[in-house]
C-alpha positions in Angstrom: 0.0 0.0 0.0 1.1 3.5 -1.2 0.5 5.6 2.1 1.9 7.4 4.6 2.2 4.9 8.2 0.0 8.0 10.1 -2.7 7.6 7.9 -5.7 5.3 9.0 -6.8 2.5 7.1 -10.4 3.1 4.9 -12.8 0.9 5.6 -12.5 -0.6 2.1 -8.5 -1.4 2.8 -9.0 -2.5 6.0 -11.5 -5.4 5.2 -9.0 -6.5 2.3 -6.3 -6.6 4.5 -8.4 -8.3 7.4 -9.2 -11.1 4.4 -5.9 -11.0 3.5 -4.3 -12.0 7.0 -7.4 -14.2 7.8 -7.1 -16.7 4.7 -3.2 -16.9 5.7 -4.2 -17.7 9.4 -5.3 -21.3 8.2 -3.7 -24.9 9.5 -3.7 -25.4 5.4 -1.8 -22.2 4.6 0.8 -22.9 7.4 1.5 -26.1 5.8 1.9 -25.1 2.4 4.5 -22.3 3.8 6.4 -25.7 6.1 5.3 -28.7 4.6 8.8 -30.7 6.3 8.0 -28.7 9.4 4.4 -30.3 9.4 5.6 -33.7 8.5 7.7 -33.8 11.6 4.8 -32.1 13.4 2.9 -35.0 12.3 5.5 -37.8 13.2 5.9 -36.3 16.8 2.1 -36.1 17.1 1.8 -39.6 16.0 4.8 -40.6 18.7 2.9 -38.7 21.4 -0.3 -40.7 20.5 1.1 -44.1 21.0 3.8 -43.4 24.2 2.7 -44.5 27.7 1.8 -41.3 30.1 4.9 -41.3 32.0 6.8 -40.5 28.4 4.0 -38.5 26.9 4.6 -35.2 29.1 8.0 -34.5 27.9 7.3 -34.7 24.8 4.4 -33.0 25.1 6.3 -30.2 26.1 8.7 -30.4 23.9 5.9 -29.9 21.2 4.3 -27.5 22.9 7.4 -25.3 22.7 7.9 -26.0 19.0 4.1 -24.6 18.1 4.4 -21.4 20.8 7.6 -20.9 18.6 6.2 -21.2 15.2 2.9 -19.1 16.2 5.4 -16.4 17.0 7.2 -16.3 13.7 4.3 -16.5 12.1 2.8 -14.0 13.6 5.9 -11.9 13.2 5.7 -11.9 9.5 2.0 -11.0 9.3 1.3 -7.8 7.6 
């Protein structure tokens, strides 16, 4: 957009860019921008699923972290 930062959004722009940041804000679009990233998303997930309970939580965790992590960047590059 060709505009100074002080100027406010029209209403017009700002439900374009709100459309434009909500249809990248999708599981799909995520893993089209990581697809090895959601592969070993999926393997960990899958590991998770089948380890007894006293294994799961560390792991868990570990997960955990990678996602808070990746939510971050993400959100980081939005517009």
């Amino acid at each position: 957009m060709g505009r100074k930062p002080d100027q406010p959004l029209t209403v017009e722009e700002a439900k374009a860019r709100l459309r434009a940041v909500a249809a990248e804000a999708t599981p799909a679009a995520w893993v089209r921008e990581h697809p090895w990233d959601a592969v070993a998303l999926a393997f960990a997930a899958g590991l998770l699923a089948g380890l007894d309970t006293d294994a799961r939580r560390p792991m868990a965790s570990a997960l955990a972290e990678f996602l808070a992590a990746e939510l971050a960047s993400a959100s980081r590059k939005a517009p």
